[in-house]
N, C-alpha and C positions, 0 to 999 in steps of 0.2 A: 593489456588493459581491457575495462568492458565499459563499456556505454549505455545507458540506461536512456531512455525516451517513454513518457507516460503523455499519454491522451486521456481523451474522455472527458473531462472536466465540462466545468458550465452552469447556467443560473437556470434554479429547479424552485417550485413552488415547496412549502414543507409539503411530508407526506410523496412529494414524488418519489422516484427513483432513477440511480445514475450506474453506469459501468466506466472504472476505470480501467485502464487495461496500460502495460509496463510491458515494454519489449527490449530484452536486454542482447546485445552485440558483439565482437570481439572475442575478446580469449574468456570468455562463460564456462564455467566449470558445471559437471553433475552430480555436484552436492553441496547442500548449502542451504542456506533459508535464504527467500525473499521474503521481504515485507514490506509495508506500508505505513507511513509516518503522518501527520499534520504536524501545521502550523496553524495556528489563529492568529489573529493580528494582535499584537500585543500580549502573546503568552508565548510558551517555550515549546519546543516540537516536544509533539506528545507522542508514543505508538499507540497502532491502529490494528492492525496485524497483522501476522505472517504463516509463512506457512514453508515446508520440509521441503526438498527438490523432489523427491519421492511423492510428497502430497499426503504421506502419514498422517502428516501430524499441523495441526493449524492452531495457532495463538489471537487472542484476540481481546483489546480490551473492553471493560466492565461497561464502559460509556456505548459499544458500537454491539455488544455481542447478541444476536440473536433480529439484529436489523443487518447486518454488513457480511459478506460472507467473500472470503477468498479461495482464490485455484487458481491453477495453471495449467500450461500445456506445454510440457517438455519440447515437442516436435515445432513447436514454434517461436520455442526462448519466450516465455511470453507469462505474465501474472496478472491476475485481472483482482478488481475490487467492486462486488457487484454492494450498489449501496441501497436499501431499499427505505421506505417510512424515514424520509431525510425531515431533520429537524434545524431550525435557522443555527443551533451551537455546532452543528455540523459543519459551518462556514470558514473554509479556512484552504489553504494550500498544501495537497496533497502531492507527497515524494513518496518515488517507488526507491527501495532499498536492496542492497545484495550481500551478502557475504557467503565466502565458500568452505566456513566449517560451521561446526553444530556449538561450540563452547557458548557458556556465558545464558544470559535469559533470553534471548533471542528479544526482548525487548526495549533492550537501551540503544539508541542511535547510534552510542560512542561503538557498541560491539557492529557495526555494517561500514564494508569498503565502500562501497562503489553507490552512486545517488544519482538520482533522475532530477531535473530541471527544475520538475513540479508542476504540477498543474489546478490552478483555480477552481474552486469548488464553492459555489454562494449560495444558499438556501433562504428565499425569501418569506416572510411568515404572512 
């Protein structure tokens, strides 16, 4: 099994910026994407982005790209989600995701094993 734990989370003015950070445990494999999900409150978990265990290659959706920016650090089992220029529709509950092959868009929820707690992310305007 693997275990996922994210931090970071927290109440940010818009325009600030936040780092999430996902530390994954257990029987972790090295290969696979992580990524990065919401939830807003009363909508359906959206993705956010992901990225390759290698760090090739990084996904990211239309809504975050070029504000939000992902990596990782193999040496430390660890994915981070650096959020910059946060906006209040930013506001919602952020899950770190795992899965350990490459199939599929790398962007549906239903394709990821393994899921982090989640952590609270509010953006006040």
């Amino acid at each position: 099994q693997v275990q996922l734990v994210e931090s970071g989370g927290g109440l940010v003015q818009a325009g600030d910026a936040l780092r999430l950070s996902c530390v994954a445990s257990g029987r972790t494999s090295r290969s696979g994407i992580m990524g990065w999900f919401r939830r807003a409150p009363g909508k359906e978990r959206e993705f956010v982005a992901a990225i390759s265990w290698g760090g090739g290659s990084t996904y990211y959706s239309d809504s975050v790209k070029g504000r939000f920016t992902i990596s990782r650090d193999n040496a430390k089992n660890t994915w981070y989600l650096q959020m910059n220029n946060l906006k209040p529709e930013d506001t919602a509950v952020y899950y770190c995701a795992a899965k350990s092959d490459y199939f599929g868009t790398n962007r549906r929820a239903s394709e990821y094993r393994y899921w982090g707690q989640g952590t609270q992310v509010t953006v006040s305007s």
